[in-house]
C-alpha positions as CSV (number, residue, x, y, z in Angstrom):
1,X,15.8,38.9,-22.6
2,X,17.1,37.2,-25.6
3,X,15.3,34.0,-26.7
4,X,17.5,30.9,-25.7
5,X,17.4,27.0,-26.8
6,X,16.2,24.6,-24.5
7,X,20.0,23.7,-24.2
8,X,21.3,27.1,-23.1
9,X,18.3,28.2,-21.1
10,X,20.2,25.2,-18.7
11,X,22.9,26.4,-18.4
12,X,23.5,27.9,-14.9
13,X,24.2,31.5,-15.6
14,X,21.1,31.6,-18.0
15,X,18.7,29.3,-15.6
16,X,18.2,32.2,-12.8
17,X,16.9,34.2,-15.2
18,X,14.1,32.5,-16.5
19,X,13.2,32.0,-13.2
20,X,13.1,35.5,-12.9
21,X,11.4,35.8,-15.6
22,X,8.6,33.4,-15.0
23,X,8.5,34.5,-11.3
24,X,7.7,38.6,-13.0
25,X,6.0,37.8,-15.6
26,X,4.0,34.5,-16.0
27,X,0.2,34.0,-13.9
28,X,0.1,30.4,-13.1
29,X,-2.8,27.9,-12.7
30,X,-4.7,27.7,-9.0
31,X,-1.6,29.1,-7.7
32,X,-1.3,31.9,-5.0
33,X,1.5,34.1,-5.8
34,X,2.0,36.2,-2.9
35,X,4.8,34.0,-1.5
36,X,6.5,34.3,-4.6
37,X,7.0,37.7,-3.8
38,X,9.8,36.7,-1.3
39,X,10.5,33.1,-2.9
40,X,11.3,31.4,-6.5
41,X,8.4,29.7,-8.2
42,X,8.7,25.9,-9.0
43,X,10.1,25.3,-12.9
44,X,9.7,22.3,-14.1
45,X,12.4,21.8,-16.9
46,X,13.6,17.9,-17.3
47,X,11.3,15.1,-17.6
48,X,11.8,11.7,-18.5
49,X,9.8,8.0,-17.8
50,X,8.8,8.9,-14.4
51,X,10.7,11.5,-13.0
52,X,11.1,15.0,-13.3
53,X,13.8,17.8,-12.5
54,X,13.1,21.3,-11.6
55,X,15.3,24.6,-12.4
56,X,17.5,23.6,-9.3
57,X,19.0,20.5,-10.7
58,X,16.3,18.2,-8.1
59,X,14.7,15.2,-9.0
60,X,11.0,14.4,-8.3
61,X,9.1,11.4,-8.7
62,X,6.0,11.8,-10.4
63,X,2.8,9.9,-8.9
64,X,0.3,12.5,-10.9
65,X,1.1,12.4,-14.6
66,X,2.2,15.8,-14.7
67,X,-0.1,17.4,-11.8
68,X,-3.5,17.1,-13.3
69,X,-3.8,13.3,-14.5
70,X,-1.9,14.0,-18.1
71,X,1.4,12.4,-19.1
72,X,0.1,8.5,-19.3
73,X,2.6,7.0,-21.2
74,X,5.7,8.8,-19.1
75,X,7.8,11.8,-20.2
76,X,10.8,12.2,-23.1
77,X,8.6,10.0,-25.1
78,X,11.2,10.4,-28.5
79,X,8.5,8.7,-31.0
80,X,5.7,10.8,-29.7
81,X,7.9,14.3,-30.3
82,X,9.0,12.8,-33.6
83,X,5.6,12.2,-35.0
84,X,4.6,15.6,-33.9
85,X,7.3,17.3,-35.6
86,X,6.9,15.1,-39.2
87,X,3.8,16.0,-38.8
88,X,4.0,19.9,-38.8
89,X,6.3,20.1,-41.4
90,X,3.9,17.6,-43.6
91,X,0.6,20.3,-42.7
92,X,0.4,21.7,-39.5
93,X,-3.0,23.0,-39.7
94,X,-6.3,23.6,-41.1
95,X,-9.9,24.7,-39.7
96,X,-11.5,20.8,-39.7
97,X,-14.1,21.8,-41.4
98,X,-11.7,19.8,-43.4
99,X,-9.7,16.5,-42.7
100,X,-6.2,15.8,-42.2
101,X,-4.5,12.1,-42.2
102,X,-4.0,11.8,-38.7
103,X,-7.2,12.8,-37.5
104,X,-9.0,10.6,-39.8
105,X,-6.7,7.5,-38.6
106,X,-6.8,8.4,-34.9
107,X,-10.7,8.8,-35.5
108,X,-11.1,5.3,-36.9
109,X,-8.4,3.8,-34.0
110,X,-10.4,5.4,-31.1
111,X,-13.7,4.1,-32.1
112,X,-12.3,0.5,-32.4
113,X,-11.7,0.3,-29.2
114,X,-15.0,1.7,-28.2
115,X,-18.1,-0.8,-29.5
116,X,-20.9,1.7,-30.0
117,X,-20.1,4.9,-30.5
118,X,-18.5,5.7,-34.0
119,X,-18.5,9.7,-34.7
120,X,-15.5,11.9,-33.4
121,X,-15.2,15.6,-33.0
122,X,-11.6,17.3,-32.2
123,X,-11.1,19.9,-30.2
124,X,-8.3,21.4,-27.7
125,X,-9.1,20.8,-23.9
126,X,-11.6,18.5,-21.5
127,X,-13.9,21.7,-20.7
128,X,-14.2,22.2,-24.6
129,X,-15.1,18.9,-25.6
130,X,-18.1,18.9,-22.5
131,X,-18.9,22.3,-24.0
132,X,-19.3,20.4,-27.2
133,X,-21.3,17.8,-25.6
134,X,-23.4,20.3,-24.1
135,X,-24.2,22.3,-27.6
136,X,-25.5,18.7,-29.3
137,X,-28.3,18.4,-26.8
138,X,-29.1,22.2,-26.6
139,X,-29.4,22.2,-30.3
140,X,-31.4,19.0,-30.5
141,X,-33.6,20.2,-28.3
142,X,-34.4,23.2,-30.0
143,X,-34.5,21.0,-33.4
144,X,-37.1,18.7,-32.2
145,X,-39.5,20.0,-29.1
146,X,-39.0,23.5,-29.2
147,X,-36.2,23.8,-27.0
148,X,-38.1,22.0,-24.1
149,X,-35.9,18.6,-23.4
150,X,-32.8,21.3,-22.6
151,X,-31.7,20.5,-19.4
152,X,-28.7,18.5,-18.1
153,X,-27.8,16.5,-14.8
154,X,-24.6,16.5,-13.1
155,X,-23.6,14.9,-10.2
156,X,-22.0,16.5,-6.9
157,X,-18.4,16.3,-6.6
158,X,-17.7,15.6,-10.5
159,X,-16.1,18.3,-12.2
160,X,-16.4,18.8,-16.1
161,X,-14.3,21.7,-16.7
162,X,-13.4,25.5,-16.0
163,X,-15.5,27.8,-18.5
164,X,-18.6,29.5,-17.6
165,X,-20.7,26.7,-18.8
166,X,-19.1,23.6,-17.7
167,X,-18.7,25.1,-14.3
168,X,-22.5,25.0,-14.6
169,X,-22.3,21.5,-14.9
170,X,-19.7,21.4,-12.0
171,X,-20.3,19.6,-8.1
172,X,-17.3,20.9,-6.4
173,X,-18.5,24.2,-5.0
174,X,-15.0,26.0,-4.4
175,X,-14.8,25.4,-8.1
176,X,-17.5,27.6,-8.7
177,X,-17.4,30.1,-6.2
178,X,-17.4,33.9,-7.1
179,X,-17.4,32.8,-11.1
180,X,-21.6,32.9,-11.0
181,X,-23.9,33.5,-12.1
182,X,-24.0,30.3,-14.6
183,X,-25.2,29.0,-17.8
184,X,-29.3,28.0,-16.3
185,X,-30.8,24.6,-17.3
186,X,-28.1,22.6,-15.1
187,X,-29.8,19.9,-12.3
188,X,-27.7,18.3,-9.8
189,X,-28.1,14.8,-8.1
190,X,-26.5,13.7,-4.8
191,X,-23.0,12.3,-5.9
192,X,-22.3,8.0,-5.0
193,X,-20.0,8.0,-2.1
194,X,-21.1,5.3,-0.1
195,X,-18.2,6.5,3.0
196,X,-20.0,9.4,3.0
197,X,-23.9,8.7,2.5
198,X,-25.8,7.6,5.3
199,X,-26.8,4.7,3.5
200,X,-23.6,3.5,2.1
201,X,-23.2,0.4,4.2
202,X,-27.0,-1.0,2.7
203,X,-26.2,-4.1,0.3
204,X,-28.0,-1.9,-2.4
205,X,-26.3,0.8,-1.7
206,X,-25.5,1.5,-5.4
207,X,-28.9,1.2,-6.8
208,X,-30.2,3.6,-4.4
209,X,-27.7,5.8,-5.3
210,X,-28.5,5.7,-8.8
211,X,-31.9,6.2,-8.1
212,X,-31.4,9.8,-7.0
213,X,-31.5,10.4,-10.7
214,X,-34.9,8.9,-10.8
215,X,-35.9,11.1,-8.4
216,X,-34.9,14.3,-10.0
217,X,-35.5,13.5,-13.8
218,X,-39.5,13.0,-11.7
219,X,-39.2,16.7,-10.0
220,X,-37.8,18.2,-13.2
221,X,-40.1,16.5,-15.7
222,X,-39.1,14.0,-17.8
223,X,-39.9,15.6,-20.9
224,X,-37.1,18.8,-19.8
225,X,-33.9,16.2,-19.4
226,X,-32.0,16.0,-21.9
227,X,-28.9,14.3,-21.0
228,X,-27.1,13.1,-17.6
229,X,-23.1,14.3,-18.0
230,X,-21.2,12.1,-15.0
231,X,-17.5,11.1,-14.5
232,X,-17.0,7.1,-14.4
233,X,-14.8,7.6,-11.5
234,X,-15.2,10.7,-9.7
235,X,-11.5,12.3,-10.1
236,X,-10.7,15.4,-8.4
237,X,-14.3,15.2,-6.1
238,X,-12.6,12.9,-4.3
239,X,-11.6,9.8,-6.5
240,X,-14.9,8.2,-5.9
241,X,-15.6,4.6,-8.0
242,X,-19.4,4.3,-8.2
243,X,-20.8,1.0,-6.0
244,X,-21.7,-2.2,-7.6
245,X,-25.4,-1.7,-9.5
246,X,-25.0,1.7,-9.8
247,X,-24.2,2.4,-13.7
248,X,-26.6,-0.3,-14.7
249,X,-29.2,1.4,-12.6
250,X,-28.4,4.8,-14.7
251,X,-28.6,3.0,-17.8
252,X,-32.0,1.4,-17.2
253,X,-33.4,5.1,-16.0
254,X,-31.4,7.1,-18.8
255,X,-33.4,4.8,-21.5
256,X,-36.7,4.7,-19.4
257,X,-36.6,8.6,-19.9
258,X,-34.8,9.0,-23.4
259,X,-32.1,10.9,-21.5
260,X,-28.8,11.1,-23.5
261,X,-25.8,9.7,-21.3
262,X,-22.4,11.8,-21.4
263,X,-19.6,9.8,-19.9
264,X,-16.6,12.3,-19.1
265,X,-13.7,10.1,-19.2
266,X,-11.3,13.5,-19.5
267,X,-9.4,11.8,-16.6
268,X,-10.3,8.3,-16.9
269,X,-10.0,7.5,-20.6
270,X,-6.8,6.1,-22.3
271,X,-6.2,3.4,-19.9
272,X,-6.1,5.4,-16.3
273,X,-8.0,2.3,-14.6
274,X,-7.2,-0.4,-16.5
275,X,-9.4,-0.8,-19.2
276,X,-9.4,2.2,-21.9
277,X,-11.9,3.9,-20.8
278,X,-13.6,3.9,-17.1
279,X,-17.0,3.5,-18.1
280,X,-16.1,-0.1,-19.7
281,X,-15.5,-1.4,-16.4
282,X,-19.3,-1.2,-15.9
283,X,-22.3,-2.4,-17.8
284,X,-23.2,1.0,-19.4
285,X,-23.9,2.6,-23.0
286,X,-23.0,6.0,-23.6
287,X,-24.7,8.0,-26.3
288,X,-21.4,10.2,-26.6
289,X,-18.0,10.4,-24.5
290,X,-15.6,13.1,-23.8
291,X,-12.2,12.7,-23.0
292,X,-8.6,15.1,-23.7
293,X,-5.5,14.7,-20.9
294,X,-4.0,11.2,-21.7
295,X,-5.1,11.4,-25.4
296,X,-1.7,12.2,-26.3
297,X,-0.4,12.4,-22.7
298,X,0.5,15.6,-23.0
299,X,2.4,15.6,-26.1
300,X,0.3,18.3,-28.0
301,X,-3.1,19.2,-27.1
302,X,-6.5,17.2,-28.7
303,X,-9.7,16.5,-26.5
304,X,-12.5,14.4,-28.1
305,X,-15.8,13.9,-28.4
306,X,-17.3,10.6,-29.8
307,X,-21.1,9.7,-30.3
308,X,-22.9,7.2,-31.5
309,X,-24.4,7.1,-35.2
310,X,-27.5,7.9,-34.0
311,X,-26.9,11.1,-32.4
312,X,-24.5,11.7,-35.3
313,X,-27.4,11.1,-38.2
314,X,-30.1,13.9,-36.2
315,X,-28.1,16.3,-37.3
316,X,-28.3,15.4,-40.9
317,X,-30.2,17.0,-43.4
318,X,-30.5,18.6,-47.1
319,X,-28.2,21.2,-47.7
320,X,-31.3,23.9,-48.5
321,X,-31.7,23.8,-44.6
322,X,-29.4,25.9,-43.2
323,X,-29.6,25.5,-39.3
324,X,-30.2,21.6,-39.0
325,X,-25.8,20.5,-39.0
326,X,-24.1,21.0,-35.8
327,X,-22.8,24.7,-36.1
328,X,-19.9,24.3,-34.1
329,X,-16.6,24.7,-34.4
330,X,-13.1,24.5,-32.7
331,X,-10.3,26.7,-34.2
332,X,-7.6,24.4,-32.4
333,X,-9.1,21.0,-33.2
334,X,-8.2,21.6,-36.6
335,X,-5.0,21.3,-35.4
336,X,-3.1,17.8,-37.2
337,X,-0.4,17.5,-34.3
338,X,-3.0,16.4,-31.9
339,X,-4.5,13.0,-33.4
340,X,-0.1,12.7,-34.8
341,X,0.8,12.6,-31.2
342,X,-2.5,10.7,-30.3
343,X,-1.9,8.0,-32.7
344,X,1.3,7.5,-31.3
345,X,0.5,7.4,-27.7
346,X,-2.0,4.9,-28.7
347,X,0.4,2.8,-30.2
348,X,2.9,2.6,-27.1
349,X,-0.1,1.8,-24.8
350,X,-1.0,-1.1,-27.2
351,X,2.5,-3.0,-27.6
352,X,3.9,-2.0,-24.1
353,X,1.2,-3.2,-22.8
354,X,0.5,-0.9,-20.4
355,X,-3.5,-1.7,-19.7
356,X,-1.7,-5.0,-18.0
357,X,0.6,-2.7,-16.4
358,X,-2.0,-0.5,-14.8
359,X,-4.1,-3.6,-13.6
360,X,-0.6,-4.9,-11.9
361,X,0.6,-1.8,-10.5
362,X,-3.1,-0.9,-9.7
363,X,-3.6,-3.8,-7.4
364,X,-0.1,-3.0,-5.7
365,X,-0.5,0.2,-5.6
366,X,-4.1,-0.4,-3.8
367,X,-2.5,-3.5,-1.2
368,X,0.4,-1.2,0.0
369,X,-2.6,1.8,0.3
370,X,-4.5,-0.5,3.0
371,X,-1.1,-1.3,5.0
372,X,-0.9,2.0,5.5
373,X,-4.4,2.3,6.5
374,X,-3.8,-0.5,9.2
375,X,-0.5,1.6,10.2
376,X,-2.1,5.1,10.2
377,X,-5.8,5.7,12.0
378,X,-5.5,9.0,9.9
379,X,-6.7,7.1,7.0
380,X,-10.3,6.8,7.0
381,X,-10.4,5.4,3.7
382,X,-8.5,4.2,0.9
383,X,-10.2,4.0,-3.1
384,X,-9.8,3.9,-6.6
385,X,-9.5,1.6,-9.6
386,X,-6.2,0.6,-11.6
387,X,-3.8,3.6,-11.3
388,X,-6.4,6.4,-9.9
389,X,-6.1,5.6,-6.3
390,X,-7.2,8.4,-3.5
391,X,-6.8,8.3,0.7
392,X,-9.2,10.0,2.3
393,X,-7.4,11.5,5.9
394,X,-9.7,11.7,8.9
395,X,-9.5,12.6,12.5
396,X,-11.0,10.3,14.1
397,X,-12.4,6.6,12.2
398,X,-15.3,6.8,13.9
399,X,-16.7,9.9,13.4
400,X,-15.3,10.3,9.8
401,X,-14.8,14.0,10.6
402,X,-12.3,15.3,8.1
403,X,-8.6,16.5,8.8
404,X,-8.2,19.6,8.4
405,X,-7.5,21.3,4.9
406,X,-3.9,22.5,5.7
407,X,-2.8,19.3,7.3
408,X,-3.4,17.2,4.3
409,X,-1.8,20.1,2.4
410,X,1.2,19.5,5.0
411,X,1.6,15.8,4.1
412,X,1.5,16.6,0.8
413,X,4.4,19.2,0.9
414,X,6.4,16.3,3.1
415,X,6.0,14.3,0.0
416,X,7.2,16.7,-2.1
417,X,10.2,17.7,0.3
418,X,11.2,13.9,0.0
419,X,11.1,13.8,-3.8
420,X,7.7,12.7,-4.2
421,X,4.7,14.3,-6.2
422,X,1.5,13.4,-4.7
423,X,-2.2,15.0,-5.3
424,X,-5.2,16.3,-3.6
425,X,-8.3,17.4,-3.4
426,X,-7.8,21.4,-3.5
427,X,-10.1,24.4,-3.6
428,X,-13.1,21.7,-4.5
429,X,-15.1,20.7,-1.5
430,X,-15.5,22.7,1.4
431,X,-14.9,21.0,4.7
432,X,-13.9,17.4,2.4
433,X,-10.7,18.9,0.8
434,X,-9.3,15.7,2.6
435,X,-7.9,13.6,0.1
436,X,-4.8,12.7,-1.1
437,X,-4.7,11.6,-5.1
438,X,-2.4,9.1,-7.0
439,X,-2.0,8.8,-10.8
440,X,1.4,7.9,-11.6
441,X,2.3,7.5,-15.5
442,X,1.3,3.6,-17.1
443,X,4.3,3.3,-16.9
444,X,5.6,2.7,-13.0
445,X,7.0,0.1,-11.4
446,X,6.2,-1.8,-7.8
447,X,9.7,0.0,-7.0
448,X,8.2,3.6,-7.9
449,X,5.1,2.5,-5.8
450,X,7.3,2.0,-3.1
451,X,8.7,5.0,-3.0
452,X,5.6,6.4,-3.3
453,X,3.9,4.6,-0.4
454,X,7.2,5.4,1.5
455,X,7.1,9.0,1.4
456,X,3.5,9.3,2.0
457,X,4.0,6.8,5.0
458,X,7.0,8.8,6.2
459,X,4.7,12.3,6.1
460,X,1.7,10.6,7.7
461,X,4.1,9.6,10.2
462,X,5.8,13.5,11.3
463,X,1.8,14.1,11.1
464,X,1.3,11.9,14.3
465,X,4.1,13.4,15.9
């Protein structure tokens, strides 16, 4: 087929056929596409603030930032796409073994707002940038103890991305399943969900939890750890906010054992929760942080990697030796459109004002979630911090046992029948795929949580019936 503008693609004689087109020719992401056989795939085409329209000409609101936790600062964003496009014609590209302007502005804006850490590394996606994370303490290893301080902890029911290697690093199962074997030298502790931990209604519950860590570093050998890679907030394992005590309990372990800490804020960071990044709502020091989705909400695509000086100077040395830099390199983090559209995202969080917002719309969002607990004994639980909120469906409160996959599938699709785009946990946990997931854009309203809480309350309600 001929190669159409966004504005004639639209048009109704041409839209059918890049349906078709899409529905023959395109594999989409965790997507069956056996009913497709029979039925059109869903194309999104129109997105702006909140809402977005599919090839049909219907409206949905958006409670999850573009499916997967992306589009923070709301879609048809006309300074973001203008910045990107000055910024290609200026110099699109080149390998950053080299800067650019925006990448060394963005660079020095990012680590402002993050005391400590001062270093940043570009590349193209979350599961990159871990990857990256990953390499550092490999190769520092291997620098100074013969390889032996190699290993890395993750923590059941986080997720740090979808190559070989950070699937290693993965604790959703259904993730991993059928992609094995993995990359060895990967330990996992017990994840911090106190509603489903037998201990979870001690007083200490957190510090116990943390201590699981203890526990392994001690089976594994201290000497062997190398760093501990967890999620602030546990996104799609459930949206799981770790109990009070628990990150300073990590802390005081990590440094006891001189255990690097990688905070994963791929979902979290850019002001998800309220704060710029998750792990700043807790009393915690990372030695280097991920993060990619909300960077530039979608705009163009940058993930991150910042580190702390210290990390940053073991890897420097005289030029006569030849293995002792970090020999690593990122084709598409070279990329100047990235850190454009990043600065710019930046900016509209700052003088909108949107970490307010979240904290506003968080605390509403999270009331109207617990009148709907008290309405629907389907809930079991409701969690979350700022606008990363999750409802975990049960049948029956007292037993905790969870509903049943496809039924929390079904009140999903409700949702989405209604005009509203909710999340959940899918293809992660066996047996626990029983959560529903909101992460609407910085942006929303208490009139967009409404409608949100409206249509979920409306689906848990043909549930019952």
């Amino acid at each position: 087929m001929a190669v159409l503008s966004a504005e004639s693609a639209m048009k109704p004689e041409n839209i059918n056929e890049i349906v078709g087109s899409d529905r023959n020719h395109l594999w989409h992401h965790l997507v069956q596409h056996k009913p497709w056989q029979s039925t059109d795939p869903m194309v999104i085409v129109e997105g702006k603030g909140m809402r977005v329209k599919d090839a049909n000409g219907r409206e949905y609101l958006d409670a999850v930032s573009g499916g997967v936790w992306t589009v923070n600062v709301g879609y048809g964003r006309e300074s973001i796409a203008n910045a990107v496009r000055d910024q290609l014609l200026k110099m699109c590209y080149f390998a950053n073994s080299a800067g650019n302007i925006p990448g060394a502005q963005f660079a020095e804006n990012l680590v402002d707002k993050m005391p400590g850490l001062s270093r940043v590394y570009y590349a193209n996606s979350g599961s990159e940038a871990n990857e990256k994370g990953f390499k550092l303490v490999r190769q520092l290893a291997a620098m100074k103890n013969d390889g032996k301080k190699h290993k890395i902890i993750y923590r059941d029911r986080d997720y740090h991305g979808t190559t070989i290697t950070t699937l290693s690093a993965g604790g959703q199962a259904q993730r991993k399943d059928q992609y094995g074997p993995f990359t060895p030298g990967f330990v996992e502790i017990p994840h911090c969900l106190a509603y489903r931990d037998p201990r979870g209604e001690d007083p200490d519950y957190g510090v116990q939890a943390a201590k699981d860590l203890e526990k392994v570093i001690l089976a594994e050998d201290p000497d062997t750890i190398g760093s501990v890679c967890l999620e602030p907030i546990t996104a799609g394992g459930g949206v799981i906010v770790p109990p009070e005590g628990y990150w300073e309990t990590v802390q005081e372990i990590c440094t006891r054992y001189g255990v690097l800490i990688h905070i994963d804020e791929v979902v979290c960071g850019m002001g998800r929760t309220g704060k710029w990044f998750g792990y700043q709502h807790f009393n915690v020091k990372p030695d280097m942080v991920t993060m990619a989705k909300g960077v530039a909400s979608g705009y163009a695509a940058i993930s991150v990697l910042a580190t702390t000086e210290d990390l940053f100077n073991e890897f420097l040395a005289e030029p006569s030796d030849k293995m002792h830099y970090f020999r690593d390199i990122s084709t598409f983090g070279g990329c100047a459109a990235g850190p454009a559209a990043a600065l710019e995202n930046m900016r509209i969080i700052e003088e909108e004002n949107l970490l307010d917002n979240v904290v506003k719309m968080g605390d509403y969002c999270m009331d109207r979630l617990h009148e709907l607990k008290d309405k629907h004994q389907v809930i079991g639980d409701v969690r979350g911090k700022g606008l990363f909120l999750g409802a975990e469906l049960v049948k029956d409160r007292a037993t905790r046992e969870p509903l049943d996959e496809n039924l929390v599938a079904g009140v999903a699709a409700d949702c989405l029948r209604q005009g509203v785009m909710i999340g959940r946990t899918n293809r992660s946990l066996p047996q626990f795929n029983n959560t529903l997931c909101l992460s609407p854009a910085l942006i929303c309203s208490k009139d967009d949580i409404d409608e949100i809480i409206t249509s979920i309350d409306i689906a848990l309600g043909n549930l019952a019936m």
